[in-house]
N, C-alpha and C positions, 0 to 999 in steps of 0.2 A: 543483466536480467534481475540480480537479487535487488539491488536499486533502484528498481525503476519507479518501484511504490511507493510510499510515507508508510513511517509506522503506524498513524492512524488509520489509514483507508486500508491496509491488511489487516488490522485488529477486528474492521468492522466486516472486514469479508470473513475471515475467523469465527466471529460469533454467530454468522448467519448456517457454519458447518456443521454437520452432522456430529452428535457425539461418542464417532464411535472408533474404537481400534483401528482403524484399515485409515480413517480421514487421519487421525495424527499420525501414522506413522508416513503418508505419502506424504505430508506437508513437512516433518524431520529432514524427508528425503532431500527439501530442496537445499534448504540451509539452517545453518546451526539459527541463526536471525530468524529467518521465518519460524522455526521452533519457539523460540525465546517468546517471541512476540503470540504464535496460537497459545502457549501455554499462562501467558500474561492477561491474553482475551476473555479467556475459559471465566464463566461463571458459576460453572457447577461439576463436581468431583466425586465419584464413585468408585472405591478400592473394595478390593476381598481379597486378606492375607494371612498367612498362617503365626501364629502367635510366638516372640522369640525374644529375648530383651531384643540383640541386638537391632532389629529392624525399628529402635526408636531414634536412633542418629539419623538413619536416610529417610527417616518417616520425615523427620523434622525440617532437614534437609530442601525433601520433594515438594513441601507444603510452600517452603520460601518460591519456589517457578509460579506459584498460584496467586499472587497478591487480591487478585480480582474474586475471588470465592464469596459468593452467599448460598452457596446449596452445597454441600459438603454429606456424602455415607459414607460408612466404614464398618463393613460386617467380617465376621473372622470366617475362613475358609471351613474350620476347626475347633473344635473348643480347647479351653487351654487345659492340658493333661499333665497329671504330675505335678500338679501343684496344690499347696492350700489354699482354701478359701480367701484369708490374708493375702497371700503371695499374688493372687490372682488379681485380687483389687488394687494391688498396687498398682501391676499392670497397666490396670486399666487406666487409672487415677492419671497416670506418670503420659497416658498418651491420648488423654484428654488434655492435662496439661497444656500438652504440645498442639495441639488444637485450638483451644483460648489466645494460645501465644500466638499464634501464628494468624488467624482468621478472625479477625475483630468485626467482617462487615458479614461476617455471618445471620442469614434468616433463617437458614432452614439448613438442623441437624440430624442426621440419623446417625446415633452409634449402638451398636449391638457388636461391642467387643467383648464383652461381658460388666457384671456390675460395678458399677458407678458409689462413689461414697458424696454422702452429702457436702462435706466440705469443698468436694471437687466440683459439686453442684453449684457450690455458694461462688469457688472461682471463677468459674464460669460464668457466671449472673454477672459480674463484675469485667468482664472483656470484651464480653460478646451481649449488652446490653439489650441488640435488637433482633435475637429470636424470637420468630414467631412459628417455627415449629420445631420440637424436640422429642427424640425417639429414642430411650435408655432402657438399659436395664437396672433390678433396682434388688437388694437382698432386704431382707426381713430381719429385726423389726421396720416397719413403715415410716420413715421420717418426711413429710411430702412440704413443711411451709416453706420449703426453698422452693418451692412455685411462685409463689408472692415474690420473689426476685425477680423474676425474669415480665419486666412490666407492659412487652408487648405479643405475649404468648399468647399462640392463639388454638392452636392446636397441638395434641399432649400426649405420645403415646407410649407406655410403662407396662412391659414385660417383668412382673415379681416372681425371681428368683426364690426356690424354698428355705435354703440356706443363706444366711451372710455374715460378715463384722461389723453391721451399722452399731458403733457405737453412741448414736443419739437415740435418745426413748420415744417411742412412739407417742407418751404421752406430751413432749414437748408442741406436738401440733395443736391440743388444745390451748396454748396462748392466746393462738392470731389465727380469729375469723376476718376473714378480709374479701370479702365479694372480690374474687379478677373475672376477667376477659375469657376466659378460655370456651372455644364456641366446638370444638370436635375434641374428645376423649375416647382415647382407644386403653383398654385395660386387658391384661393377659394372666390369669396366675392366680386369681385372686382366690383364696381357700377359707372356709369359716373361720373365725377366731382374728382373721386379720385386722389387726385394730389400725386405724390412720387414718383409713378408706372413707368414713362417715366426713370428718373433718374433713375432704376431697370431695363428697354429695353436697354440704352446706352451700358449700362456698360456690360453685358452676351453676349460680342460678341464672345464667347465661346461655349456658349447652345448647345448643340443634343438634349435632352429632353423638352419636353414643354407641360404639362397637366391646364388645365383650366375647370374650374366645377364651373355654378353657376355664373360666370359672366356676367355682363348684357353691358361691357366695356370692355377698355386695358387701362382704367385714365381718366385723363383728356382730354383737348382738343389739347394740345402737343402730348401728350405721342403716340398716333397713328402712327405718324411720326416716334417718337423714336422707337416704337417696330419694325419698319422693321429693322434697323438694328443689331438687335438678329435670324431674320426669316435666313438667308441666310445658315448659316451652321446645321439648325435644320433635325437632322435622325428619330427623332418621334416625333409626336404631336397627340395629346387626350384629343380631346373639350366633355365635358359631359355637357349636359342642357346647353348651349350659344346662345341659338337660336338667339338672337339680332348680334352676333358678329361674328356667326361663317361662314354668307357668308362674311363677308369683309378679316376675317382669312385668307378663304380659298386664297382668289385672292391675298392675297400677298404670299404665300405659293405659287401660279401657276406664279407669275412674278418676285419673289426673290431667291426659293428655289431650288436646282438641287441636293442636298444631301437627298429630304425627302423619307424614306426608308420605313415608316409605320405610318398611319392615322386610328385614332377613331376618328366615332362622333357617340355621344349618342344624340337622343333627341334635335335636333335642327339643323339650316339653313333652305335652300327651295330646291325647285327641281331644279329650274335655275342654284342657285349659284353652288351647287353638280357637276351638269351634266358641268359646265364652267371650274371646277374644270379639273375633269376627263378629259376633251377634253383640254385643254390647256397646262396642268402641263409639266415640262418636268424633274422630277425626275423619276427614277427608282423604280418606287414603287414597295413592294415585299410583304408588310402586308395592310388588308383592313377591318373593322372593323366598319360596320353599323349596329344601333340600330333607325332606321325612320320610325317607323311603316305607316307614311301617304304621307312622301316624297321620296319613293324611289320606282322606277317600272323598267319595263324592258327597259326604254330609256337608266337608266344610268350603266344596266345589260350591252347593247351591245355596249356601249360605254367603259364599263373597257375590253372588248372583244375586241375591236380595238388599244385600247390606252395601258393598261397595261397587257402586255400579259407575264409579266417578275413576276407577281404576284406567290407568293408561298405560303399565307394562303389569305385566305376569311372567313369571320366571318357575319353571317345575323342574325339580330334579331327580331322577332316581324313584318317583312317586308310584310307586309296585300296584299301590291300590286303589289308583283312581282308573275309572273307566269313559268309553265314548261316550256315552248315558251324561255325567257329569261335564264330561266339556263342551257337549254340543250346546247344552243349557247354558254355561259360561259364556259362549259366543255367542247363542242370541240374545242375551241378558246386557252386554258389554260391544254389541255391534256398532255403538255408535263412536265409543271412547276407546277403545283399545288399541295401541298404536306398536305395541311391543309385545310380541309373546317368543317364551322358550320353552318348548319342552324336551330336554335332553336329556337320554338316556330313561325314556320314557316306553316301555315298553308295549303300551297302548297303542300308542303310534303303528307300531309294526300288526300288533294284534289284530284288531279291529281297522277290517274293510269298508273304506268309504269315508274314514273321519274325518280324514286333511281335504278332502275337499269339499265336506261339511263346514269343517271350521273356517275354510275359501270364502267360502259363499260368503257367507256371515261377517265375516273380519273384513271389510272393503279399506277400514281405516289403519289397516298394519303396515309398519314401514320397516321393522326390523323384523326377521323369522332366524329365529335359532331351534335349528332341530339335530345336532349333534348329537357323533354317539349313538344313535337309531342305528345299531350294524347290519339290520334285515331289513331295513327301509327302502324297500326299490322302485323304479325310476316313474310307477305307473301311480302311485300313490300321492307321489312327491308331486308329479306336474298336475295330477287333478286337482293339487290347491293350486298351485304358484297358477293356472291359467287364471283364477279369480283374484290372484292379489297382487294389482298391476300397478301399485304403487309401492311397491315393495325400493327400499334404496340398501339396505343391509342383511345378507342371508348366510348365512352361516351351518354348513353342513360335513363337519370337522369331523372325520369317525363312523360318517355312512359309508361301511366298505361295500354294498350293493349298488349305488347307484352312477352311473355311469355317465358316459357322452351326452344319450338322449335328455340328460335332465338339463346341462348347459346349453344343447343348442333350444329346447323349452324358455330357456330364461333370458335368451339372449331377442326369440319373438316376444314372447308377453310382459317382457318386464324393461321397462325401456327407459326406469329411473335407476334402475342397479346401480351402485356406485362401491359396494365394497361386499367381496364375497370372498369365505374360507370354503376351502375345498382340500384340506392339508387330510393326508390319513386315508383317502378315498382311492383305492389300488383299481377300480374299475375306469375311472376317468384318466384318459390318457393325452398327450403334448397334443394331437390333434383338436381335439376338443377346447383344450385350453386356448389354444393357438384362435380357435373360432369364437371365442368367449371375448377376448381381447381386441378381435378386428371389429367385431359388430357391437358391445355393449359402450355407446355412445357416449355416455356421462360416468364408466366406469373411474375410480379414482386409487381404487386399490385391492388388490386378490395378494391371499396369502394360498401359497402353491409350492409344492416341492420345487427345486431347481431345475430337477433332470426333468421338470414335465416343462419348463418352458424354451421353446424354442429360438433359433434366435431371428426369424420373422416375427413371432409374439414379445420378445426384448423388447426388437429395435420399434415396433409401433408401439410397445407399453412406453417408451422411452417420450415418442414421438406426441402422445395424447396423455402425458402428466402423469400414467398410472403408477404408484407404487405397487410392487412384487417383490414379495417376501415369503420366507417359508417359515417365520417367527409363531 
């Protein structure tokens, strides 16, 4: 039996396998060969392990079964304790190393083992020539023109550590301005006074992506400057926790940018800078994605209602101070473009009688609904919209502990495109219900649902009609 296949034609059924613990360890089971050979196929590699020298022998080791690797993470379960800053980077350094050495046809790195030294940056650029995406961490001072090494990067994302041993000067980066490639930058850490960062704005005058989390900055007392010229051709940006920076963000984003296509902010600005935003901008917004639980009300509801009427998803989170009054205006304003709304953890929803099937009416063109987290949202609210939004293919109601059966078999008559619904969290909907969600939603393709709620008449038809079921 172990024979009867080539090693090619099982490598190629290999790659087509799930990546996950349960599929290799039943393909182990058959033979030590078929092992050999899943683990030879494997193109991409995701560990999380607790920090020790000794696990750099079998690190080294395990990496040799992998030959085939272009996606490769490796995040530590732990941070490394007991040790100095030094000690720690060697660490790090000694099992990056082992990663260069080992994985030459590497695209795509994630290591968050902790900081990285530039030299090990530099060896790395020299092994693994065709990265095109890298995920490190970095200590201070800022050494970044070992970017310019790696010549087909294309996306770049650097966690600044407050502490480190970089012993190269930050001023070293003014040498070499070198316009690269780099089209998505994600930045974490970054705190006033950080010098490097400007020399990092020059140079990405390339950028469409631009994620920032946790910065209290854009650098130094230059770099401000510099970074407008990265803003101009940015198609998305996604400030999480920036509250110091992210009105100054916005206004360069409303007096540089005319590409930007889709804006997050989590957790930070003010209502001025938002609403300045909104009212000035002169891109084409189409994605909108606020999480302001204290800044955001219905001034700057009817203002995305005059200003961005080309809008096709809306995302609300936690948004305390907006009311019916403001959304209903949003939906007739945006009835004809809107194809995606969420409003999660929106306690409007629950408040005010009548809205969801208000916003029904109106939204004829919604095809995903995400209303998660509404924990007193019940079943009479819920179906007064879902009866009007019969093109609905993605619904999401992840943390509605009220509503019940009645709303699935609801969704199971009016909505006849469904094809992927969460219903995880919801202790009123029970196996029967599901079991009725899964015999009757035609083009269903995937429901994430506790295990104990599915039956196994609902399995073995989920099995029989493609649906994936998951409780992820």
């Amino acid at each position: 039996m172990d024979t009867m296949l080539c090693d090619e034609l099982l490598q190629e059924i290999f790659k087509r396998l799930p990546s996950t613990p349960s599929a290799a360890l039943s393909v182990s089971l058959v033979s030590k060969r078929w092992l050999n050979l899943y683990r030879s196929s494997k193109t991409s590699l995701s560990l999380r392990f607790l920090p020790h020298n000794s696990m750099l022998v079998s690190f080294s080791s395990l990496l040799s079964y992998y030959p085939s690797l272009s996606s490769l993470s490796l995040v530590l379960s732990d941070s490394i304790t007991n040790a100095n800053s030094s000690t720690a980077t060697a660490f790090t350094d000694h099992l990056l190393f082992i990663v260069s050495s080992s994985c030459s046809n590497l695209h795509h790195l994630r290591f968050l083992v902790g900081p990285v030294s530039v030299s090990s940056l530099f060896s790395l650029s020299r092994s693994c020539s065709q990265l095109t995406c890298i995920t490190v961490s970095l200590s201070k001072p800022l050494y970044l023109s070992w970017v310019v090494s790696f010549p087909c990067l294309k996306d770049l994302c650097l966690y600044i550590c407050p502490n480190g041993v970089n012993k190269f000067g930050s001023l070293l980066n003014e040498e070499l301005d070198a316009e690269f490639g780099l089209e998505t930058l994600f930045l974490s850490g970054i705190q006033a006074g950080d010098e490097g960062i400007g020399w990092l704005w020059r140079n990405c005058k390339r950028l469409k992506r631009l994620q920032l989390k946790n910065c209290a900055s854009v650098g130094d007392g230059e770099s401000f400057s510099s970074f407008i010229l990265c803003v101009k051709g940015l198609q998305e940006v996604d400030l999480r926790k920036c509250r110091s920076i992210v009105d100054g963000v916005l206004l360069k984003l409303a007096e540089n940018c005319g590409s930007l296509n889709s804006l997050l902010v989590y957790d930070g600005g003010s209502k001025e800078g938002l609403l300045e935003f909104i009212n000035t901008c002169r891109c084409n917004l189409q994605k909108l994605d606020l999480r302001l639980p204290l800044d955001l009300n219905n001034t700057h509801l009817l203002a995305v209602a005059m200003n961005l009427r080309h809008l096709s998803t809306l995302k609300l989170q936690s948004c305390c101070l907006v009311t019916g009054e403001g959304l209903n205006t949003l939906g007739t304003a945006l009835y004809n473009s809107l194809e995606e709304l969420a409003l999660i953890n929106c306690d409007v929803v629950e408040r005010e009688i009548g809205l969801l099937a208000t916003l029904g009416q109106n939204l004829r063109m919604l095809r995903k609904l995400d209303l998660s987290y509404n924990e007193l949202l019940v079943d009479k609210e819920l179906t007064s919209m879902l009866i009007s939004c019969n093109n609905l293919t993605d619904l999401k109601l992840r943390g509605c502990r009220k509503v019940t059966g009645v709303t699935l078999f609801s969704m199971s008559k009016n909505i006849k495109c469904l094809q992927s619904v969460d219903i995880m969290n919801c202790p009123g909907i029970e196996a029967e219900a599901v079991e009725f969600l899964v015999l009757n939603c035609s083009q269903m393709r995937q429901m994430v649902v506790e295990e104990n709620k599915v039956s196994n008449i609902a399995r073995t038809w989920a099995l029989h009609k493609v649906i994936e079921v998951t409780s992820g």
